[in-house]
C-alpha positions as CSV (number, residue, x, y, z in Angstrom):
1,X,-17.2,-27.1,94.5
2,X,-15.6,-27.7,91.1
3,X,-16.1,-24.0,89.9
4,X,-17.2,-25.2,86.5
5,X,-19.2,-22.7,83.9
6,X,-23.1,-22.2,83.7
7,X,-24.1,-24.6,81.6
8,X,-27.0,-24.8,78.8
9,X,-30.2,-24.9,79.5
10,X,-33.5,-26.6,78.2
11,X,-35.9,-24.4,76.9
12,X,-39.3,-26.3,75.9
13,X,-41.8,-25.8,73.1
14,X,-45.4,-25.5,73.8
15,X,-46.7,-28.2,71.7
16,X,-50.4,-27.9,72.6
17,X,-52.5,-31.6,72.7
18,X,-49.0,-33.1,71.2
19,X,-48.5,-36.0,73.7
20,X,-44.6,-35.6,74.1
21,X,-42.4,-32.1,74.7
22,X,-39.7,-30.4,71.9
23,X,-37.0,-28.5,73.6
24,X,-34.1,-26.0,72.1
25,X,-30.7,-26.0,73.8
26,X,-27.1,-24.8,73.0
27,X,-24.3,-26.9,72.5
28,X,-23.8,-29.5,75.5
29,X,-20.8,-29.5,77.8
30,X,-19.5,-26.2,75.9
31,X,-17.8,-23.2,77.9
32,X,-16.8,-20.0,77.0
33,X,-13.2,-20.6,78.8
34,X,-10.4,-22.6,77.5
35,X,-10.6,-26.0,78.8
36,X,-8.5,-28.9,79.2
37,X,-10.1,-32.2,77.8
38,X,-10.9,-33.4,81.3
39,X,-12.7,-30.5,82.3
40,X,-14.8,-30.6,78.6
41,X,-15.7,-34.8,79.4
42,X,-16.7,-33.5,83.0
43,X,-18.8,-30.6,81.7
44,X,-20.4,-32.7,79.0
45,X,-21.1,-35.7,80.8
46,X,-22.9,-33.3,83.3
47,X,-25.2,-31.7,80.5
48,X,-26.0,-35.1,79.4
49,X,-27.1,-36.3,82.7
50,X,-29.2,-33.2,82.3
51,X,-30.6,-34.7,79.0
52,X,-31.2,-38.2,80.6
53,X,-32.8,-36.8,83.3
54,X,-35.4,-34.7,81.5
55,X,-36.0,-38.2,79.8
56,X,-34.8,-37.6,76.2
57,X,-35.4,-39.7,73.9
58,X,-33.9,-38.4,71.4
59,X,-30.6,-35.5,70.5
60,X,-30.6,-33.7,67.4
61,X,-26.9,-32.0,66.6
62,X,-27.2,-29.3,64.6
63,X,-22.8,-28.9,64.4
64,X,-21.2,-29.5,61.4
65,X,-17.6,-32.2,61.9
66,X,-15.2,-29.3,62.7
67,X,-17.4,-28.0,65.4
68,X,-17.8,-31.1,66.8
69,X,-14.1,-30.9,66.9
70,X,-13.4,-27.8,68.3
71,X,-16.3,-28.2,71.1
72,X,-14.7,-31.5,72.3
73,X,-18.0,-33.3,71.5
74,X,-16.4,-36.5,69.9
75,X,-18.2,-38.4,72.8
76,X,-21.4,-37.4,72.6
77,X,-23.2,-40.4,70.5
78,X,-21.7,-42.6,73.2
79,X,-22.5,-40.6,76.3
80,X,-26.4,-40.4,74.6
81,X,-26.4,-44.1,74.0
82,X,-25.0,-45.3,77.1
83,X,-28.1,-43.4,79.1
84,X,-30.2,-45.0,75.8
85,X,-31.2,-41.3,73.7
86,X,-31.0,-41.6,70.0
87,X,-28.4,-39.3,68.7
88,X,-29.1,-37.6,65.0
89,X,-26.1,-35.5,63.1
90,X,-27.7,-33.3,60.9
91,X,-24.9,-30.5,60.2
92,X,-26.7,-26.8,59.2
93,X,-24.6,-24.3,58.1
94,X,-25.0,-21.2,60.6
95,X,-24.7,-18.7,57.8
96,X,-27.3,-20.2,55.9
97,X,-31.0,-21.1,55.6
98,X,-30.9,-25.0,55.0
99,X,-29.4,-26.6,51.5
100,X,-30.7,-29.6,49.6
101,X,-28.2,-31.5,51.2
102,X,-29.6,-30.8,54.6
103,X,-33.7,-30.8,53.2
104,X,-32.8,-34.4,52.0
105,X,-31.9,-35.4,55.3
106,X,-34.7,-33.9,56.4
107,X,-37.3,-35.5,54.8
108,X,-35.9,-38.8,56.1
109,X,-35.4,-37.8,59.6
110,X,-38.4,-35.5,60.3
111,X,-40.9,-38.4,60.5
112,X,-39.4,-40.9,62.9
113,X,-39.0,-37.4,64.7
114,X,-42.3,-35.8,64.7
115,X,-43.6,-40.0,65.6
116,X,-41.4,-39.6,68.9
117,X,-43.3,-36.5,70.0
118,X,-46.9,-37.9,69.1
119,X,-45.8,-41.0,70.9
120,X,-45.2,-39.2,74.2
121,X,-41.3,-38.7,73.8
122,X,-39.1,-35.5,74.2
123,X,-36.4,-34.4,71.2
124,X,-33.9,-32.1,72.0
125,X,-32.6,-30.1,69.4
126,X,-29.3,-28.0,69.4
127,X,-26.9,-25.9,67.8
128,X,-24.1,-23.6,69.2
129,X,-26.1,-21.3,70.9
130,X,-29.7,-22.8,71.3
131,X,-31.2,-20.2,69.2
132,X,-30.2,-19.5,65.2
133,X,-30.3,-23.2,63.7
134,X,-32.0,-25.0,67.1
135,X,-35.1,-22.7,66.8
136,X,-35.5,-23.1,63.0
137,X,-35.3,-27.1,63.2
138,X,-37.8,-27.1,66.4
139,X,-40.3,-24.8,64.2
140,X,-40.0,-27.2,61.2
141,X,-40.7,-30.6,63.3
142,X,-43.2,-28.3,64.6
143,X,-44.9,-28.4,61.1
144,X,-43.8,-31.8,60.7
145,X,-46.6,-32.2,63.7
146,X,-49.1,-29.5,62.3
147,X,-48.6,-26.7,63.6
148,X,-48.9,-23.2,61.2
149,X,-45.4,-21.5,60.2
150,X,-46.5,-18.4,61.9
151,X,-47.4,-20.7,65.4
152,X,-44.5,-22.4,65.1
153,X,-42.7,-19.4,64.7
154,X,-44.4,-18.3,67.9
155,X,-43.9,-21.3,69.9
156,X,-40.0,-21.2,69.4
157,X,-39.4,-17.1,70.4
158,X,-41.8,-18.0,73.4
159,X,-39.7,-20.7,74.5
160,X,-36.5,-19.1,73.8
161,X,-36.3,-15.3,73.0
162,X,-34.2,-14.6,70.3
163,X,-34.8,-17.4,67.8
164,X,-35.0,-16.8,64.6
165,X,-32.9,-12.8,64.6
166,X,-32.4,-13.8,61.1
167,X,-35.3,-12.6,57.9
168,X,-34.2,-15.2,55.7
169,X,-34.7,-17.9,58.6
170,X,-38.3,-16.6,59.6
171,X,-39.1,-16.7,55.6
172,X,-37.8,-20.2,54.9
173,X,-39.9,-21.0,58.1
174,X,-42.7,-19.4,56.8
175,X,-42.5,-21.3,53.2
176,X,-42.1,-24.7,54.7
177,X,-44.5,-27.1,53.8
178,X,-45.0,-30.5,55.7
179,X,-42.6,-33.6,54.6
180,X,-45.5,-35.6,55.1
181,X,-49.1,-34.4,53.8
182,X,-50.7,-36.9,55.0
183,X,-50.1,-35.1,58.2
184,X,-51.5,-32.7,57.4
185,X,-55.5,-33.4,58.7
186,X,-53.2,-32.8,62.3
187,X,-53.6,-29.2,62.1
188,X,-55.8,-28.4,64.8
189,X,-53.7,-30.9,67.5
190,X,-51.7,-27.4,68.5
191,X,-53.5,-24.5,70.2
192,X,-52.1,-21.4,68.2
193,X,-50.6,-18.7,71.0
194,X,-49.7,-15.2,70.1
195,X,-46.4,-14.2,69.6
196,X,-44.3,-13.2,72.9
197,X,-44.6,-9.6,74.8
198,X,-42.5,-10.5,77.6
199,X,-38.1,-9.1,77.5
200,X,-35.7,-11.4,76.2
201,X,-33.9,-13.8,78.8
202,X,-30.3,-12.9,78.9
203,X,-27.3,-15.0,79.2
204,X,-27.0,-14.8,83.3
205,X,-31.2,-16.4,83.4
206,X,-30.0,-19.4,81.6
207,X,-29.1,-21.5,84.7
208,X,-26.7,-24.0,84.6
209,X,-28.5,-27.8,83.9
210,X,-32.1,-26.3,84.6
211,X,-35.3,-26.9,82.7
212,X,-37.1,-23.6,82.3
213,X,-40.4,-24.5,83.7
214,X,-42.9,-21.8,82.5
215,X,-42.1,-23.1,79.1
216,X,-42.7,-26.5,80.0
217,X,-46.5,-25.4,81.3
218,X,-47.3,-24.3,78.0
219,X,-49.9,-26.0,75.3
């Protein structure tokens, strides 16, 4: 027995007739404890195994450079391409609803994105803690694949209580409009659900390399 921390967990967006699965996650391989660098590579290569076998097919990283630094995550795109997931760096501010910088990238990103879901695939999406940045992105590919703000909104606090604490988040969710409106005849692919009643899920339920499988029955 190695001892190591609980690690993140996977917790997936009900996407309604949407072919392929979105889920939110925190940061892969990261601890609370100081580590040494051989007990970060060992954590992290276990959360990507976790990844690979969900069958990801693709890893968005929400961390900007320096916390790619300080999380030991250097070998990450690596780690994803050796077990073939597409790895995507698309650094968001935590402080901060998304800048033009990030909306640029965006717009470029989003489709080949929202295409992997309709096609049957599963993005991951993930920030520090699996719930601030990570639930705002999944809502927004969730428009990207027609979906309402407030059912996106709903489909991301179902899957992971706590997503989306933030007003100015909610509201930039709530004003987003598709990248692509040619999309947008997609609207009634998702089954709108209401918004959560159950407690939040503390720290302790998030199991180390688990899928949370209630979330994964939802449409």
């Amino acid at each position: 027995m190695t001892g190591d921390p609980p690690g993140f967990a996977l917790a997936i967006c009900g996407c309604g007739r949407v072919r392929g699965q979105i889920a939110i996650a925190g940061c892969p391989g990261r601890s609370t404890q100081a580590q040494l660098p051989s007990a970060a590579d060992r954590l992290l290569q276990r959360d990507v195994a976790t990844l690979a076998r969900w069958g990801a097919s693709a890893v968005v990283t929400l961390l900007d450079s320096l916390e790619m630094a300080r999380f030991r995550l250097q070998a990450l795109p690596s780690m994803l391409a050796d077990e073939r997931i597409a790895w995507h760096h698309l650094p968001l501010d935590p402080r901060q609803v998304p800048n033009p910088s990030f909306e640029q990238s965006w717009s470029t990103l989003s489709a080949p994105l929202a295409a992997i879901v309709r096609e049957g695939g599963r993005v991951v999406v993930h920030c520090r803690d699996g719930r601030a940045r990570a639930g705002m992105v999944a809502a927004l590919l969730l428009i990207e694949l027609g979906s309402a703000p407030q059912d996106a909104i709903n489909r991301v606090r179902a899957a992971r209580p706590g997503t989306l604490a933030l007003a100015q988040q909610e509201e930039y969710v709530r004003a987003h409009k598709p990248v692509r409106t040619a999309d947008l005849y997609q609207l009634d692919l998702l089954d709108t659900i209401a918004p959560p009643t159950e407690p939040a899920a503390t720290d302790a339920q998030m199991v180390a390399g688990t899928i949370q499988p209630r979330f994964a029955q939802q449409r």
